[in-house]
C-alpha positions as a printed NumPy array, in Angstrom:
array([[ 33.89 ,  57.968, 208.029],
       [ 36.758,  59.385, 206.239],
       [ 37.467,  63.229, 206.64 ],
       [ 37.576,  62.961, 202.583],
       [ 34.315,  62.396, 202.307],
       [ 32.825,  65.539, 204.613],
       [ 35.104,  67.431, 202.847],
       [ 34.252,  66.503, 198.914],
       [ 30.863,  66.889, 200.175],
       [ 31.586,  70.552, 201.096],
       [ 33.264,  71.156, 198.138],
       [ 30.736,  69.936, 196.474],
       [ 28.004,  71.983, 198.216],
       [ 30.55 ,  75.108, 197.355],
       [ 31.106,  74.514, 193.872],
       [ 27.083,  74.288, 193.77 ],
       [ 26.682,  77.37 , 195.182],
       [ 29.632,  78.924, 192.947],
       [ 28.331,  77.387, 189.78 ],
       [ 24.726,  78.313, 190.319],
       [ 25.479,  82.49 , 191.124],
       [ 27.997,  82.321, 187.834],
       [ 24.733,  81.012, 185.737],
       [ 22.454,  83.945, 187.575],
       [ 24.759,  86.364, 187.223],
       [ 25.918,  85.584, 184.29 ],
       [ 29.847,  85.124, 185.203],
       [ 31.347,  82.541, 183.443],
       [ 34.632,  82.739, 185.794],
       [ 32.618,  82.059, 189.132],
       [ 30.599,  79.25 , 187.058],
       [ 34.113,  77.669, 186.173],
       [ 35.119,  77.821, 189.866],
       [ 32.152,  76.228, 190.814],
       [ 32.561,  73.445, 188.18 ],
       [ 35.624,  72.871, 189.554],
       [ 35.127,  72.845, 192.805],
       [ 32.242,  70.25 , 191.932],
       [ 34.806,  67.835, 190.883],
       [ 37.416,  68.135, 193.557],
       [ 34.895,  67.133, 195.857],
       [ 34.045,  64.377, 193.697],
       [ 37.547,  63.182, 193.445],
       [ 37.978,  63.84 , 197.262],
       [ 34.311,  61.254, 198.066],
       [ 35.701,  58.519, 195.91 ],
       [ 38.853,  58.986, 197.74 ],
       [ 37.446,  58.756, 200.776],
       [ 35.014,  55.825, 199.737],
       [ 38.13 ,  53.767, 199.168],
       [ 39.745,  54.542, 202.409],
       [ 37.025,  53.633, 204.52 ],
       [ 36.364,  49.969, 202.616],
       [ 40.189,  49.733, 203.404],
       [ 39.567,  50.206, 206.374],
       [ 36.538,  48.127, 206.826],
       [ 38.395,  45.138, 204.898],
       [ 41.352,  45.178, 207.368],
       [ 39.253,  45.355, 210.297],
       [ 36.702,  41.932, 208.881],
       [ 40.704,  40.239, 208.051],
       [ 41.727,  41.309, 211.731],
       [ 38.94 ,  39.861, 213.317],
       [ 38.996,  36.543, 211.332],
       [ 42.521,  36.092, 212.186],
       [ 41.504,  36.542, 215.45 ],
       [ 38.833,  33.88 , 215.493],
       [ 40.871,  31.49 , 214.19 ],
       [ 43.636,  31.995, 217.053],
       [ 41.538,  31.429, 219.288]])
C-alpha cells in the first residue's frame, strides 16, 4: 500500500475532526481548515490509488515476461 494513501486517510480523519469542532463551535476558520484538510487527503488517496495499480500493472507485465522466457 502506498504511504499516500495512510496519509490522505489521516488527513482526512483530521480535517473531520477540524471541520466538525468549527461547526460546534461555531468557527468558520477551523471549519475551513478542516474542509481543506478533507480534500488534501482526498487528493493524496487518489494519488496513492494510482501508484499502487502502477505498481500492480508492472509487477502482472514482469511476471508475464517472465513466463514467456521461460
Amino acid at each position: 500500500m502506498d504511504k499516500n494513501r495512510i496519509s490522505g486517510a489521516a488527513d482526512k480523519a483530521k480535517g473531520t475532526i477540524k471541520e466538525t469542532a468549527g461547526k460546534v463551535l461555531g468557527n468558520d476558520r477551523l471549519r475551513a481548515e478542516g474542509m481543506a484538510d478533507k480534500a488534501k487527503g482526498e487528493v493524496k488517496q487518489k494519488a496513492g490509488e494510482i501508484a499502487d495499480k502502477a505498481r500492480n500493472a508492472a509487477d502482472k507485465a514482469r511476471d508475464a515476461a517472465k513466463k514467456i522466457g521461460r
